[in-house]
C-alpha positions as CSV (number, residue, x, y, z in Angstrom):
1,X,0.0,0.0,0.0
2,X,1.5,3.6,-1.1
3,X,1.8,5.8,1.7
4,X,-0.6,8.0,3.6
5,X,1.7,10.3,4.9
6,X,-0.2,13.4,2.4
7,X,-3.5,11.9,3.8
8,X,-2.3,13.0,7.1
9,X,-1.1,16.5,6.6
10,X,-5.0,17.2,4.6
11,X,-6.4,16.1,8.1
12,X,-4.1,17.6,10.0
13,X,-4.3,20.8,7.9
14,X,-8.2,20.3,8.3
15,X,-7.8,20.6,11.9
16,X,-5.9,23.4,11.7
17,X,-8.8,25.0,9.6
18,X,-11.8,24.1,11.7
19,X,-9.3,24.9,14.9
20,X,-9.7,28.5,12.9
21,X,-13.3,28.7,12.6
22,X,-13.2,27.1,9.1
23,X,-16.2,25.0,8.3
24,X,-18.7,27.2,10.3
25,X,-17.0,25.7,13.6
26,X,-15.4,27.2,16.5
27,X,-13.7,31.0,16.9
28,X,-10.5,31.4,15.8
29,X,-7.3,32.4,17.5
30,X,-7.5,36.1,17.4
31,X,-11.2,35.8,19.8
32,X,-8.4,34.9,22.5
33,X,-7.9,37.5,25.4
34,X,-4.6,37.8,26.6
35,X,-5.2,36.3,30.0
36,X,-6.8,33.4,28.3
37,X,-4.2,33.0,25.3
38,X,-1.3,33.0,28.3
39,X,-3.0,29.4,29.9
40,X,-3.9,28.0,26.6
41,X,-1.1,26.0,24.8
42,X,0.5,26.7,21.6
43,X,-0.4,24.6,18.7
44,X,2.1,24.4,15.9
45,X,1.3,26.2,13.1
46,X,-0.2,24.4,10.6
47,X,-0.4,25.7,6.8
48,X,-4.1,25.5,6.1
49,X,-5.5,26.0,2.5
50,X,-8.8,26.4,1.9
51,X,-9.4,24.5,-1.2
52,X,-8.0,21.7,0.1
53,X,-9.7,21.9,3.4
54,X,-12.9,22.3,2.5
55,X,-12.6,18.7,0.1
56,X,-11.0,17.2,2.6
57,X,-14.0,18.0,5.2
58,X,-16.6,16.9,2.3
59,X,-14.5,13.4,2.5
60,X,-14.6,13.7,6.1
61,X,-18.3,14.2,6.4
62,X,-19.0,11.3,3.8
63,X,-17.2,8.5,6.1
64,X,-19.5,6.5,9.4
65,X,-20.2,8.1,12.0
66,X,-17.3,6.3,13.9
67,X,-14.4,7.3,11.6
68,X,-15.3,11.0,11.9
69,X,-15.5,10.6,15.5
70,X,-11.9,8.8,14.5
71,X,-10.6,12.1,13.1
72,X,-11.9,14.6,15.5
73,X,-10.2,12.6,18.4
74,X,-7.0,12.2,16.8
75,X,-6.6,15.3,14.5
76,X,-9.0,18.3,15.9
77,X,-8.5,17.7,19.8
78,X,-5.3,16.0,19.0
79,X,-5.8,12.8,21.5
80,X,-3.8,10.4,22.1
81,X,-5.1,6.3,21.3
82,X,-6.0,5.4,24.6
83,X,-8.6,8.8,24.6
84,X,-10.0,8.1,21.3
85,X,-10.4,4.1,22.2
86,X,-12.1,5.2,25.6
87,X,-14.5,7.7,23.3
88,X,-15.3,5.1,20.9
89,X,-15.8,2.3,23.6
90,X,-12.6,0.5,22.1
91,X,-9.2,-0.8,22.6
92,X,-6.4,1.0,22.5
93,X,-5.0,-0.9,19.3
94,X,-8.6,-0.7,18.1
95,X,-7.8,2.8,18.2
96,X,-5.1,3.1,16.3
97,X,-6.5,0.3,13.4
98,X,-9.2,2.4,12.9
99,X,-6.7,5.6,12.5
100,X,-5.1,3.6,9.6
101,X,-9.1,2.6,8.4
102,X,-9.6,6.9,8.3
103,X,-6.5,7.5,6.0
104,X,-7.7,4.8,3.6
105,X,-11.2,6.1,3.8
106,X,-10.6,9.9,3.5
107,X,-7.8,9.0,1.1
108,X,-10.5,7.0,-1.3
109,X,-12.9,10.1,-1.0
110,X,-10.2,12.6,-1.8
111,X,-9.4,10.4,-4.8
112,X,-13.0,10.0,-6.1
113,X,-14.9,12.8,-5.1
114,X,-17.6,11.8,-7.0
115,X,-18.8,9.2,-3.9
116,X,-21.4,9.5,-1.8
117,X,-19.4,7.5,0.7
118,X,-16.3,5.3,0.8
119,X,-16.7,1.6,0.0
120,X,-17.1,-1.5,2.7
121,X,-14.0,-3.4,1.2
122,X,-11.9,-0.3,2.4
123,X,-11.9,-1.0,6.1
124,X,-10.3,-4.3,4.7
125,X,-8.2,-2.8,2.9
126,X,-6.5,-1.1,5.6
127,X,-5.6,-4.3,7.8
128,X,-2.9,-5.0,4.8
């Protein structure tokens, strides 16, 4: 299998976006007061365009309910496996299978944005 390794900057970018108030969520940075900004932690900053954000939040919106729960543990509040496993009422490994599952998925609808959602045989797919 090629590597995801663009799959993850998109969603990581994507983050970065909705983290900004892209997507009609959330304020962005600048609604901080200095009080606030001084106990909040930094994020690293993330380039974030907004061609590419918006397709990958169409793919992201198009996968089960499960795998966007998937990406907003692990790429918008950044948790590590053992959160996103207690969220989804899974393992820990479970966790991070189903991480691998979201970049074949979101990959797929990035590829054929034609879809109305991703195919079963991709969360096979993934186990290889």
């Amino acid at each position: 299998m090629a590597s995801n390794e663009w799959v993850k900057d998109r969603l990581q970018s994507w983050a970065a976006w909705l983290h900004k108030g892209g997507g009609g969520r959330g304020y962005g940075e600048s609604s901080l007061t200095i009080d606030e900004a001084r106990t909040v932690p930094v994020r690293p900053f993330v380039a974030t365009f907004e061609d590419e954000c918006e397709r990958t939040h169409k793919a992201v919106l198009k996968l089960p309910t499960d795998m966007r729960k998937v990406a907003m543990g692990f790429y918008v509040d950044q948790l590590p496996a053992s959160m996103v496993g207690k969220r989804l009422r899974v393992s820990e490994r479970q966790a991070y299978h189903m991480k691998k599952t979201l970049h074949v998925m979101v990959k797929y609808c990035l590829e054929n944005q034609h879809v109305k959602a991703p195919p079963f045989h991709l969360l096979l797919q993934s186990v290889q």
